[in-house]
C-alpha positions in Angstrom: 124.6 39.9 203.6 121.7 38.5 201.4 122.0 38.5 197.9 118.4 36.3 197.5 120.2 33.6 195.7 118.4 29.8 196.1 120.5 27.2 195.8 118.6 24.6 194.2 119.0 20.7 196.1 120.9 19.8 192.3 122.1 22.5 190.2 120.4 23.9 188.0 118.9 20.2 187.2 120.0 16.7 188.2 120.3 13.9 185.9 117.3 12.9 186.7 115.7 16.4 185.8 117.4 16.2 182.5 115.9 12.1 181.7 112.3 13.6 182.5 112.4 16.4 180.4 114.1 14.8 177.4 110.7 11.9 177.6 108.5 15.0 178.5 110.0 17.4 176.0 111.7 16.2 173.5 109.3 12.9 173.3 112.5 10.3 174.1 110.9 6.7 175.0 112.9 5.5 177.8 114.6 2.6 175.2 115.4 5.0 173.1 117.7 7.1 175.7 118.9 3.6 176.8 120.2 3.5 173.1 121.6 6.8 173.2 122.9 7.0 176.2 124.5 2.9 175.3 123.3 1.8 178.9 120.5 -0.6 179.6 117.0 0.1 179.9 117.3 -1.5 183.2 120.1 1.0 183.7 117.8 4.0 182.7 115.1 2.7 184.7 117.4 2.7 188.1 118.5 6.0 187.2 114.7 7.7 186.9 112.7 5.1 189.5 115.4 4.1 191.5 117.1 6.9 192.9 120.5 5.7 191.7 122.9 8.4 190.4 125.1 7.8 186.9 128.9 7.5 186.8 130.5 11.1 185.7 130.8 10.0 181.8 127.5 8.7 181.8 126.3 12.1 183.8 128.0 14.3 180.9 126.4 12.3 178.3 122.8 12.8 179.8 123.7 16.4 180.4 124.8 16.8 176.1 121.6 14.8 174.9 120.0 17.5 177.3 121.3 20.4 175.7 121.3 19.1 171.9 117.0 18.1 172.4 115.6 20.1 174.9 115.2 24.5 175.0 117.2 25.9 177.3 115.6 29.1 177.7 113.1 28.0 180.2 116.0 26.7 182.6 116.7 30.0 182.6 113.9 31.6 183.0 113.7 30.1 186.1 117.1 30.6 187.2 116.6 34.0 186.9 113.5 34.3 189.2 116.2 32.7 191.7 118.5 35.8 191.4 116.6 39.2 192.5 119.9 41.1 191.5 122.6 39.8 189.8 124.5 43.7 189.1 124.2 44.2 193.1 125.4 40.6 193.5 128.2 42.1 191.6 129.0 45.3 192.1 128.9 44.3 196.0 129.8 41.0 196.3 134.1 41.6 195.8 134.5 37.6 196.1 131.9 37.2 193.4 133.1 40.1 191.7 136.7 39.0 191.4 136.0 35.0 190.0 133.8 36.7 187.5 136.3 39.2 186.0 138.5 36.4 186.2 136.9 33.7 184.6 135.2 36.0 182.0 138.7 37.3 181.0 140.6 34.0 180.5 137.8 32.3 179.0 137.1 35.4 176.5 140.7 35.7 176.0 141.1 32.3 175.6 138.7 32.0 172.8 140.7 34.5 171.0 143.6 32.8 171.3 145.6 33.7 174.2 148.1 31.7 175.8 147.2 32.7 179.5 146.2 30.6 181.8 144.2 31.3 185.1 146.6 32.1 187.4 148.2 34.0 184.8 145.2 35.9 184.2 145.1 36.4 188.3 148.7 37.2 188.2 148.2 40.0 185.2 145.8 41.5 187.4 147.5 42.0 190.6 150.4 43.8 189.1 153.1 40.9 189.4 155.6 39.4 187.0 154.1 36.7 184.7 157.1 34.5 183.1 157.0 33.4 180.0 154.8 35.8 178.3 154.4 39.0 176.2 153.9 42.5 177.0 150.5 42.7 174.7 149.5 39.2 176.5 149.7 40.9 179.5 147.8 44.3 178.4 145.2 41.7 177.0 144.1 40.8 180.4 144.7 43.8 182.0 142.6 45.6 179.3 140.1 43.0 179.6 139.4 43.8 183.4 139.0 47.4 183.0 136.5 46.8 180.2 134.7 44.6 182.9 135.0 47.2 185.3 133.4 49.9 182.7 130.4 47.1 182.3 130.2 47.2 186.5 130.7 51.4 186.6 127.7 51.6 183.9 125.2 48.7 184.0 121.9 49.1 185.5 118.1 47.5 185.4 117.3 48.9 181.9 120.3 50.4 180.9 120.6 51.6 177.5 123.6 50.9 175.2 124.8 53.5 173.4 127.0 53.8 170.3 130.0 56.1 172.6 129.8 52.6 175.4 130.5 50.6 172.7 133.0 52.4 171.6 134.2 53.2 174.9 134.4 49.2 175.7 136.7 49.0 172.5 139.3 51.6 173.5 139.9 50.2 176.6 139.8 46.1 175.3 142.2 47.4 172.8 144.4 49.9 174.8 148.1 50.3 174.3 147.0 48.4 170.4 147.4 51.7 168.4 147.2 50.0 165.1 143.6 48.4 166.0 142.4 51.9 166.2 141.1 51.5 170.1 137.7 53.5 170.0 137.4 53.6 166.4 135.8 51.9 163.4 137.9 49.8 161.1 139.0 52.1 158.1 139.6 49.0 156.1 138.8 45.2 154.9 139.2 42.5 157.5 139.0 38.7 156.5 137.2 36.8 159.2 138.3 32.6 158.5 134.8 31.3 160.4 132.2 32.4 158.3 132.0 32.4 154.1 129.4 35.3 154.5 131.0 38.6 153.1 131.6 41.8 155.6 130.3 44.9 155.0 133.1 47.3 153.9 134.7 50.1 156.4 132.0 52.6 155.0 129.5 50.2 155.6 130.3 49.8 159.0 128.8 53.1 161.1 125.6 52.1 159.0 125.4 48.8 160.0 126.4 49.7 163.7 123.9 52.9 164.1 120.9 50.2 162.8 121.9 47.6 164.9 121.9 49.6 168.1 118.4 52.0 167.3 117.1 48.1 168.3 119.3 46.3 170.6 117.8 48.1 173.8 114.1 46.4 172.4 114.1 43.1 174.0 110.7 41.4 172.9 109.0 38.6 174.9 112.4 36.6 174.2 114.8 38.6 175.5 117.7 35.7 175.7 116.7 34.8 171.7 116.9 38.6 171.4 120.4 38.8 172.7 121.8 35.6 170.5 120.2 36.9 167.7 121.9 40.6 168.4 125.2 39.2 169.5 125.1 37.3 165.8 124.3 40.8 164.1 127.4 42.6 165.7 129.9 40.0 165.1 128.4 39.9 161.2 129.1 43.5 161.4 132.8 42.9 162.8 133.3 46.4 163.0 137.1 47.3 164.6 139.9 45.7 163.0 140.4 43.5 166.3 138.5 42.9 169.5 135.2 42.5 168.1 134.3 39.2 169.7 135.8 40.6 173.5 133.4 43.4 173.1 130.6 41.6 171.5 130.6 39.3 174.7 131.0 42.1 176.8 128.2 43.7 175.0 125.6 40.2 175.6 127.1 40.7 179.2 125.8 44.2 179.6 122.5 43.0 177.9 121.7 39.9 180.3 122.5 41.9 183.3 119.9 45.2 182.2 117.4 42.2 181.8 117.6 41.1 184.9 119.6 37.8 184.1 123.3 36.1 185.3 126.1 37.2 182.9 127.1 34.5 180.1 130.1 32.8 180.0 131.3 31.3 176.7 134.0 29.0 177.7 137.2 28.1 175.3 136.5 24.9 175.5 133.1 25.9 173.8 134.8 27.9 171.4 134.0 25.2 168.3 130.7 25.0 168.7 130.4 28.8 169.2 131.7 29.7 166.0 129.4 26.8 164.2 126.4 28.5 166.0 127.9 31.9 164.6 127.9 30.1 161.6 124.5 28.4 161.3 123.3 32.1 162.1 124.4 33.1 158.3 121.6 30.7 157.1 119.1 32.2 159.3 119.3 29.3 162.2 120.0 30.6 165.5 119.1 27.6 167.4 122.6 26.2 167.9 123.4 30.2 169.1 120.6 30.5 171.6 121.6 27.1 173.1 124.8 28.3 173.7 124.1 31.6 175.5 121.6 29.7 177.7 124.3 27.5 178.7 126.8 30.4 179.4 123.8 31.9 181.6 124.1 28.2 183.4 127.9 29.1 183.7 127.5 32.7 185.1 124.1 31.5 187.8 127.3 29.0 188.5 129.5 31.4 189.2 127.4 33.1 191.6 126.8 30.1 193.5 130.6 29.8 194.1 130.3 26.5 191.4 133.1 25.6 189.2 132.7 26.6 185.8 131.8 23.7 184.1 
């Protein structure tokens, strides 16, 4: 069965690729990436001229300089035209499917703080024993995968998001967690240690949430700076007493996939730099933000391609 996927010759660029566009783009000279990159310009040179491939340290360092000087969206923009579907890629693709639900679990779980690994994760969801662990660890993943499978039952080109899916998404990321109030509002103050910016209060929050959805379905000519910018707004909001950043990546999810575009996939290891993005966003600078969701895009386009998640 065809999903029209194209696997590019190097995925999504080769080193290469990424030396080009940081001279074309972001106006490197070749002795200045030499510098950066604490290599040779002879070094450089073989890698651009001389068809010779970098180390795998020297290949991740190219691939950061990429990310930190040159806009991602356009990678994605084209990585998108490569994918004609990407919901019936995964609403009928079970292989694909399943390392989705899996990896988008543990990584968002993981970013939150949970202790499971992978094949914990895997194990959670088949029903078996998983030594070692908590009940609620357990109903974290669990009620992780049937928010997933919510997104999968709902999502379509255009789809619409509503204030009852996002609450719907809540009450099952926070089932069996009767004191979050699954489905429901927080009634209370919340202290959030990542940001100095001040949270509206609990009456503030239906407010906040009814403006912030009578726009998230508008999309713009930037629809991947849109959904940064309105994945920043809800977790500014922070509107349950827990789950907010499960559901606010489940929400970006649903977004990229009614646009037409691979699911993003923050990884933990990204978890740092993800809460400094959601930090620069408090002084109006979503570059760092946008960034980052174009490079979880990479990760989901990845994903499809049976890559590791990188």
């Amino acid at each position: 069965m065809s999903y029209h996927i194209r696997h590019p010759t190097s995925f999504p660029l080769s080193d290469r690729d990424k030396l080009h566009a940081l001279i074309k783009e972001a106006g490197f000279k070749r002795t200045q990436l030499a510098r950066q990159l604490e290599v040779t310009y002879r070094t450089v040179h073989r890698w651009i001229d001389g068809g010779v491939s970098p180390h795998p340290a020297q290949s991740r360092r190219i691939d950061e300089l990429f990310k930190e000087h040159v806009d991602l969206s356009g990678v994605i923009e084209k990585l998108k035209k490569s994918i004609r579907d990407p919901i019936a890629i995964l609403k009928k693709n079970t292989e694909i499917q399943k390392r989705f639900f899996l990896e988008m679990t543990y990584q968002s779980n993981a970013i939150e703080g949970s202790r499971m690994t992978r094949k914990e994760t895997e194990k959670a969801f088949e029903g078996k024993a998983v030594r070692g662990k908590e009940p609620f660890e357990i109903f974290e993943a669990v009620n992780h995968r049937n928010a997933l499978l919510e997104v999968m039952n709902c999502v379509r080109v255009g789809f619409r998001i509503d204030e009852a899916y996002v609450l719907k998404l809540h009450s099952l990321v926070m089932y069996n967690f009767h004191d979050k109030l699954p489905g429901k509002y927080r009634t209370g103050y919340v202290n959030l240690t990542n940001t100095e910016k001040p949270l509206p209060s609990a009456q503030e929050v239906p407010v906040k949430m009814r403006e912030l959805i009578r726009g998230i379905n508008r999309y713009g000519k930037a629809p991947v700076t849109k959904i940064a910018r309105d994945h920043y707004e809800f977790e500014s909001i922070h509107p349950f007493f827990d789950g907010n950043g499960r559901v606010g990546r489940l929400l970006m999810v649903t977004q990229l996939l009614s646009r037409g575009y691979p699911p993003a996939i923050i990884r933990v290891d990204d978890r740092y730099a993800y809460y400094f993005a959601l930090g620069k966003g408090d002084m109006g600078d979503f570059k760092n933000l946008i960034q980052l969701v174009c490079d979880s895009v990479i990760q989901g386009y990845r994903l499809f391609l049976g890559l590791e998640i990188i």
